[in-house]
VOVOVEX-908622 format. One record per residue (C-alpha): residue number from 1; residue in three letters; x, y, z. Coordinates in nm, 2 decimals. Example, Ala and Ser with C-alpha at 12.3 -4.5 7.8 and 13.67 -1.06 7.14 Angstrom:
<sites>
+-----+-----+--------+--------+--------+
:   i :  aa :      u :      v :      w :
+-----+-----+--------+--------+--------+
:   1 : ALA :   1.23 :  -0.45 :   0.78 :
:   2 : SER :   1.37 :  -0.11 :   0.71 :
+-----+-----+--------+--------+--------+
</sites>
This chain:
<sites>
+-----+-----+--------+--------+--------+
:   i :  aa :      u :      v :      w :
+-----+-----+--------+--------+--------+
:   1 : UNK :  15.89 :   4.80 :  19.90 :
:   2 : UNK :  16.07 :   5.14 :  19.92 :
:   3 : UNK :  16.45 :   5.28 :  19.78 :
:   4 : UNK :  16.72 :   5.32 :  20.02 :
:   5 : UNK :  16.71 :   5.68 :  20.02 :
:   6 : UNK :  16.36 :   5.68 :  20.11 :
:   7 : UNK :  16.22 :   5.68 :  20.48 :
:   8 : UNK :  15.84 :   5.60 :  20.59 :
:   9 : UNK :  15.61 :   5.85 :  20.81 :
:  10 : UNK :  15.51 :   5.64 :  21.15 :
:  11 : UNK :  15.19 :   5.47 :  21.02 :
:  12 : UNK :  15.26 :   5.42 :  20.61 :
:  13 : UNK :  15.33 :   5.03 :  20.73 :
:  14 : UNK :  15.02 :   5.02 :  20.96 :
:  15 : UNK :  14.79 :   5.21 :  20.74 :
:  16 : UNK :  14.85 :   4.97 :  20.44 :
:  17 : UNK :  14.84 :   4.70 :  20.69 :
:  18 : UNK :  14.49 :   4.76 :  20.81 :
:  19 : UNK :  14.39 :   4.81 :  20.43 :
:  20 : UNK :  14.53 :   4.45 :  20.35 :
:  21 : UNK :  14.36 :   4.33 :  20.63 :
:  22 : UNK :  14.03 :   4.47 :  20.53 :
:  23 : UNK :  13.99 :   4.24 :  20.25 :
:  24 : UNK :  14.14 :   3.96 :  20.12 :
:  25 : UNK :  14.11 :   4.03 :  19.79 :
:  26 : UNK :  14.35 :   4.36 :  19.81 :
:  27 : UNK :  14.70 :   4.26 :  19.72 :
:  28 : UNK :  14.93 :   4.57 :  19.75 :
:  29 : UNK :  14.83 :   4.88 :  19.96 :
:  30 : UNK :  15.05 :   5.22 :  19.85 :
:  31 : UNK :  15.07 :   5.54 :  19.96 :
:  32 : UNK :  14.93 :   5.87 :  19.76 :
:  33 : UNK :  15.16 :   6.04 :  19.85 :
:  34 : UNK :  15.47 :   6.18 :  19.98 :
:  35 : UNK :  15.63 :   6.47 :  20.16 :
:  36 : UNK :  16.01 :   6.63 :  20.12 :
:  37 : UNK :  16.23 :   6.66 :  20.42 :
:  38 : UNK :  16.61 :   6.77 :  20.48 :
:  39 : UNK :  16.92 :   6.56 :  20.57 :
:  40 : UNK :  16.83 :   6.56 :  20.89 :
:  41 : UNK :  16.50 :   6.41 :  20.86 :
:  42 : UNK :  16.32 :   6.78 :  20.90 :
:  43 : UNK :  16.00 :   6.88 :  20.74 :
:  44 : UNK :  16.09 :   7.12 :  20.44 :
:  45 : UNK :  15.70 :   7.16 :  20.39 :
:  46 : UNK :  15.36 :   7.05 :  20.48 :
:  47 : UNK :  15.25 :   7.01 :  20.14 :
:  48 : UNK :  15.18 :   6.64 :  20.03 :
:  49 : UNK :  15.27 :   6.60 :  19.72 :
:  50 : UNK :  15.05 :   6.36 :  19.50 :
:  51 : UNK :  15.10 :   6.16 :  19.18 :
:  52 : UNK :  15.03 :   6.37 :  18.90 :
:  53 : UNK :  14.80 :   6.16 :  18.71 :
:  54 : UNK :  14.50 :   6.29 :  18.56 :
:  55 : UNK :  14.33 :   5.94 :  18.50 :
:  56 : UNK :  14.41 :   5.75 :  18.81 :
:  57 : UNK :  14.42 :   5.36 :  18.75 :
:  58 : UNK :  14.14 :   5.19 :  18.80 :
:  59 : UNK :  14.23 :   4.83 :  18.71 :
:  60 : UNK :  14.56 :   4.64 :  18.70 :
:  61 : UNK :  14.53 :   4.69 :  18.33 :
:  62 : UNK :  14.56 :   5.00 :  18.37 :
:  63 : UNK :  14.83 :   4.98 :  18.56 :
:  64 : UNK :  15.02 :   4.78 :  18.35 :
:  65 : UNK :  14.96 :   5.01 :  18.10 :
:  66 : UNK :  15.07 :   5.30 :  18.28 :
:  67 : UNK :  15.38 :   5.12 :  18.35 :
:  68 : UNK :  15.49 :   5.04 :  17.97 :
:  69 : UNK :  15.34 :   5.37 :  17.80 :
:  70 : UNK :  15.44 :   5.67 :  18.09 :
:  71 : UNK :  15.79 :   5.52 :  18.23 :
:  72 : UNK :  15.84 :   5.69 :  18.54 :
:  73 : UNK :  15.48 :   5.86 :  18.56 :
:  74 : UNK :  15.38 :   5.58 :  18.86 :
:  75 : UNK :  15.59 :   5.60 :  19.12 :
:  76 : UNK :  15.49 :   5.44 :  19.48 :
:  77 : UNK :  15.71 :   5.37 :  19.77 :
:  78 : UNK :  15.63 :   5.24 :  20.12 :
:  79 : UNK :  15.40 :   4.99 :  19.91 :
:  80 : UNK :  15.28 :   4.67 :  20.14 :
:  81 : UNK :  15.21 :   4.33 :  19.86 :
:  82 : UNK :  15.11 :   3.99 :  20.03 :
:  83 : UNK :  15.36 :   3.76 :  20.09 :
:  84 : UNK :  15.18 :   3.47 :  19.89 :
:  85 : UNK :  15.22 :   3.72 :  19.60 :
:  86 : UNK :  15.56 :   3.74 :  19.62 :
:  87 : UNK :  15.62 :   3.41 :  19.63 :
:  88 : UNK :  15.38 :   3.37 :  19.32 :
:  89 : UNK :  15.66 :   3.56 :  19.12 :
:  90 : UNK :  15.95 :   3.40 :  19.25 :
:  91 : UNK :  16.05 :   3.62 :  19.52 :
:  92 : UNK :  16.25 :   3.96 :  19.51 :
:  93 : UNK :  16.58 :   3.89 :  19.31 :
:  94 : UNK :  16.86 :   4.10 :  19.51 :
:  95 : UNK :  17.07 :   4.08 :  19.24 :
:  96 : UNK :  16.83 :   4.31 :  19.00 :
:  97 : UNK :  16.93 :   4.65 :  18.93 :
:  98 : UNK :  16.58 :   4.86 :  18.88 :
:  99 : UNK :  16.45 :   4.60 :  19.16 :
: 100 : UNK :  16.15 :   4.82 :  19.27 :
: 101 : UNK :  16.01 :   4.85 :  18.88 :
: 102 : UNK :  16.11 :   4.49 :  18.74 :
: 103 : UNK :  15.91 :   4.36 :  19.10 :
: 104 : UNK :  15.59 :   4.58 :  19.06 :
: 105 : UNK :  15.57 :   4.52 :  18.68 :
: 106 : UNK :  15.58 :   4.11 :  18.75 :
: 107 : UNK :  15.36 :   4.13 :  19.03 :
: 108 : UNK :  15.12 :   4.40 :  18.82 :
: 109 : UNK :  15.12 :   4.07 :  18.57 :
: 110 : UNK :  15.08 :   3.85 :  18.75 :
: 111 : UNK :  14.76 :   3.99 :  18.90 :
: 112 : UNK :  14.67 :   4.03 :  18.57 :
+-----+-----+--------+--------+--------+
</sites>
């Protein structure tokens, strides 16, 4: 899952790949972070930037929580869920405006 003004380094979709593959029981893999680049597609900095969460979630409890209490603290692009997941929840609904937060929040439940 990722925005349309977003673009993925060369082996975000691998990487979380090989993570999924791993173990079964793993059913989104995200990255930790994320770089800034120009219009053009150029570097602006090497610095990764990472989430700025002093507690990182260790359960999907906690990420629900994180979801409903910090609005906008959790943000994860370039994330890789199973299919069988997304089929759990009914799909992606195109028509959805918020798509990538209504998505993560049903499949964060439904995990639950």
């Amino acid at each position: 899952m990722m925005s349309l003004d977003d673009l993925l380094m060369k082996s975000c979709i691998s990487n979380a790949v090989s993570i999924l593959s791993s173990d079964q029981k793993i059913t989104f893999a995200a990255n930790s972070g994320h770089v800034e680049i120009d219009q053009d597609g150029l570097l602006l900095t090497d610095e990764i930037h990472l989430p700025k969460l002093d507690n990182f979630p260790k359960s999907i409890e906690d990420l629900i929580n994180l979801e409903y209490d910090l609005f906008g603290s959790f943000y994860i692009q370039g994330q890789v869920f199973r299919l069988d997941a997304i089929n759990a929840i009914g799909g992606f609904d195109e028509d959805q405006t918020g798509d990538d937060i209504i998505l993560r929040t049903k499949l964060f439940l439904y995990m639950d």
